[in-house]
N, C-alpha and C positions, 0 to 999 in steps of 0.2 A: 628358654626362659631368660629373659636379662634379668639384671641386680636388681632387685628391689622393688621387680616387678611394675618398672617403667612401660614398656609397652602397655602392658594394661592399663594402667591408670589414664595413657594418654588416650588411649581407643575409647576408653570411657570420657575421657573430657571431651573428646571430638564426636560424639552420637555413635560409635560403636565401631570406628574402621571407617570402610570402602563404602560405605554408605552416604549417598549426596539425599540433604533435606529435601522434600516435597516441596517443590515450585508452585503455586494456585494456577490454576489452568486459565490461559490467557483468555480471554471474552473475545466468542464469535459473533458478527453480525452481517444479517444478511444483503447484501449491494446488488442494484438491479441495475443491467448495463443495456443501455436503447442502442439500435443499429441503423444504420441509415437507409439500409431496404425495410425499415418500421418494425424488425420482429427485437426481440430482448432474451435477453436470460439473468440467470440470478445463481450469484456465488456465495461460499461463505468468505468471510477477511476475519480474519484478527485483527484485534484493536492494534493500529500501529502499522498495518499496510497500507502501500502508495496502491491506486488505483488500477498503477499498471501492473502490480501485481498479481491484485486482484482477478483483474480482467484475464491473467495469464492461464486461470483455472478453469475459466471456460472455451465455449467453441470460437470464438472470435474475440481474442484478443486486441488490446489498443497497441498500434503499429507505434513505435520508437525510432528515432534516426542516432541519437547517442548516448552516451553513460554518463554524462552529464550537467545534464539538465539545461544545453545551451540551444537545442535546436528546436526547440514547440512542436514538431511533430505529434508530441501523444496529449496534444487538447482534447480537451472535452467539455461538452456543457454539461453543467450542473441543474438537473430537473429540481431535483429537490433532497432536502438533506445537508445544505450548503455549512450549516451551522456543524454535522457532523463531523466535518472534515477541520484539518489542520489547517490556519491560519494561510494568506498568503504571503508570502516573505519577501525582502529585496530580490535575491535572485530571481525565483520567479517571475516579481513585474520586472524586471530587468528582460529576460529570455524574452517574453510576449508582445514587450514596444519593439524590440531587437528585430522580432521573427513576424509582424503585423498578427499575433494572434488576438484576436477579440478579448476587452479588458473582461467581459462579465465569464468569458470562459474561464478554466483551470488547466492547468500542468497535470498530467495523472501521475509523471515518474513524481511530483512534488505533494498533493494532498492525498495526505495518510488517514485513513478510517477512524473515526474515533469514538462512534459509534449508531445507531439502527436508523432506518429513512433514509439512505444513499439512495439517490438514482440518477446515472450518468449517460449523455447521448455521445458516445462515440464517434468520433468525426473521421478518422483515418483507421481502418481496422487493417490486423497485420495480414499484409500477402494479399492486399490490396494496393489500387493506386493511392500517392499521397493526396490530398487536399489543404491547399495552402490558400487561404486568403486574400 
């Protein structure tokens, strides 16, 4: 026991110890990803996932060339849901004149889920050939 019976008082100001507050459980929503032999699947994301993550939950993944978002490799078109997703940014259109990617396509490592109605056609899937336009 310390003096004056310090620890306690602080365990009680801080919610009782080694105890972390209840975080709200991030929001899933469901993202439907098109392939280019016409079949699809459907993942969950959390709000706040890039596409290529998303995509990484299922069986065919969108194929990447680097960690930076310089090389357009992991385009994709956007069916529908376009509003769900994160804004386009300078970099982005930056990478896509850079890399002749189609302006109406997206960056998948760059728009992040934001919420329900995704649906993205996959144009380079991983451990396949690339497709560059």
């Amino acid at each position: 026991m310390t003096p004056f019976g310090i620890r306690k008082r602080l365990k009680a100001l801080l919610g009782g110890g080694n105890k972390a507050p209840k975080r709200p459980p991030v929001p899933k929503y469901p993202v439907i990803f098109d392939l280019p032999d016409g079949s699809s699947f459907e993942v969950p994301a959390k709000k706040g996932d890039s596409l290529v993550l998303a995509s990484g939950r299922g069986a065919s993944p969108i194929s990447t060339g680097c960690a930076d978002s310089t090389c357009g490799t992991c385009h994709v078109e956007i069916i529908s849901g376009a509003d769900m997703l994160t804004p386009e940014d300078d970099t982005e259109r930056k990478t896509k004149a850079e890399n002749n990617v189609p302006a109406a396509h997206r960056l998948g490592c760059r728009a992040e889920v934001l919420g329900e109605g995704v649906q993205a056609k996959i144009i380079n899937v991983f451990g396949e050939e690339a497709y560059m336009p």
